[in-house]
N, C-alpha and C positions, 0 to 999 in steps of 0.2 A: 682631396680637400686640402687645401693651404687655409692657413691662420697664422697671421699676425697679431702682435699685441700692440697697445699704442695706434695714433692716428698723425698724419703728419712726420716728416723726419725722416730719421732712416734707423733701420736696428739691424748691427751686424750677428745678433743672434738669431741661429738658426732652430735652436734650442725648443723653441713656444712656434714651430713651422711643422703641419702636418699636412702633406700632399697628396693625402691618402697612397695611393701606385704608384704615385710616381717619387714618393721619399726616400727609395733608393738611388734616385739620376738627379736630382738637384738639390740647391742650398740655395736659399733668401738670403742673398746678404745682405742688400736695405729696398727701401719703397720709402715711397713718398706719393701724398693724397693732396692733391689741388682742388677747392671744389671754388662754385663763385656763392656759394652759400649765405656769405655775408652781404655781398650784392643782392639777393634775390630775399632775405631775412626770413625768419623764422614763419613768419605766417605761408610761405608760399615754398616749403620742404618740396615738393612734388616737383619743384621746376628749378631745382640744382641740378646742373649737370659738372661735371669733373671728368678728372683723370689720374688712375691709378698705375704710378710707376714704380716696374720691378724691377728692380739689379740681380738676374739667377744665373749661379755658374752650375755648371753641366758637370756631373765626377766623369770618371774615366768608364762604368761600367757599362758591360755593353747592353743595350735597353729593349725589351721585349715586343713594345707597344710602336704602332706605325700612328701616322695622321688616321688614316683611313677606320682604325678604331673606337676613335672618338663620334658619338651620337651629338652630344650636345655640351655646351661648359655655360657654367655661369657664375659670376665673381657678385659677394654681398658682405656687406658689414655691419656688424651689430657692435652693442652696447650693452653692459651689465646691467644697466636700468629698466631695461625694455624689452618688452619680447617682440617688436617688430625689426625688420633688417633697415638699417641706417640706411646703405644706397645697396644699387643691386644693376647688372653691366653683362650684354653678350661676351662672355671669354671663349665660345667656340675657334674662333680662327688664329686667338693667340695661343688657345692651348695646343692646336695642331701644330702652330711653329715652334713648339718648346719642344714635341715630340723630334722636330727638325736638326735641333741644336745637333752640332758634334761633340764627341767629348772632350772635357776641360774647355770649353769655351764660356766665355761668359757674357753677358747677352742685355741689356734693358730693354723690358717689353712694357707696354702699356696696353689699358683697358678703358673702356670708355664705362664710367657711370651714371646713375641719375639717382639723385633723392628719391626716399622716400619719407610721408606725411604719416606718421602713426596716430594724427587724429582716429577717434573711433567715434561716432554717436552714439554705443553706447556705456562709452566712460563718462567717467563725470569729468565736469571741468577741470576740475583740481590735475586729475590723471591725466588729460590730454595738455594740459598747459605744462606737465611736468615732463614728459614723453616728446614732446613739438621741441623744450629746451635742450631735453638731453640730447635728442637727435639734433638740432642745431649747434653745441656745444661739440660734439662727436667729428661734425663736419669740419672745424673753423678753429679747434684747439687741438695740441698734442695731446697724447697720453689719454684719451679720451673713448678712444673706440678699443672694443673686447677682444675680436678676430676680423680677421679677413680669409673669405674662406672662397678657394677655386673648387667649385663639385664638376666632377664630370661624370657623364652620363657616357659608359662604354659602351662596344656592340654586344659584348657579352653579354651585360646585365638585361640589354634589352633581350637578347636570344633567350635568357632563364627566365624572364618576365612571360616569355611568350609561350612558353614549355611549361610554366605552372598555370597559365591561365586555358591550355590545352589539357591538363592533369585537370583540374576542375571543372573544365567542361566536358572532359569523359566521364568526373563523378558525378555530376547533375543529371549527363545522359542515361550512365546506366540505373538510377533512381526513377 
């Protein structure tokens, strides 16, 4: 999982950066979020698309995790106002070239995103109109968005996923 704080810009702290496994082999040094957001306006969130760039140096350690590890990745951003994700982006193929990096290198990778529309029918107005601005305000100003968070989906977890859902289907069986 990575998390950034702020929207737009760059932030040389690594500090508010949590990459889940992989927090031991790299550091965020900055990013920066282009979206066409204001082009496309508030009513039409769903049809933002952007680009999320990262500036990550690689430390010296040497890294356990191969490409081949990775099941799935995906990059979203939210906002303190909302409980829905601001944008959300396939980072599977960027997060296998980060596994690639050598060490001490440093690297700017990019993510493809798309908006998203936290309309809900069934909030009230009030709540969707305040949800539509935060999420467009998140997009299109600094300082605006909560994190930025890389999840990846390893093989392992999927092997433990598959070995408790066999442990429960032995306990259903022998019932």
């Amino acid at each position: 999982m990575l998390m950034l704080a702020s929207c737009g810009g760059s932030t040389p702290s690594s500090s508010i950066v949590d990459i889940g496994k992989l927090d031991d082999y790299f550091t965020v040094v900055s990013y920066k979020l282009e979206t066409d957001a204001k082009e496309k306006g508030i009513e039409h969130l769903d049809d933002v698309h952007g680009t999320l760039v990262l500036v990550i140096q690689r430390n010296k350690q040497e890294m356990k995790f191969k490409p081949s590890n990775i099941e799935d990745a995906s990059i979203t951003g939210s906002t303190p106002g909302t409980s829905y994700y601001v944008f959300r982006g396939d980072a599977t193929a960027t997060a296998k070239s980060l596994l690639k990096m050598a060490p001490g290198k440093k690297e700017t990778v990019s993510f493809v995103i798309k908006g998203i529309d936290p309309y809900n029918k069934y909030n009230s107005e009030e709540e969707n109109t305040s949800n539509r601005k935060q999420h467009y305000e998140a997009l299109t100003k600094k300082g605006l968005l909560d994190k930025i968070e890389l999840d990846i989906s390893w093989d392992e977890d999927v092997e433990n996923a598959i070995e408790a859902l066999k442990a429960l289907k032995g306990m259903i069986d022998d019932d």
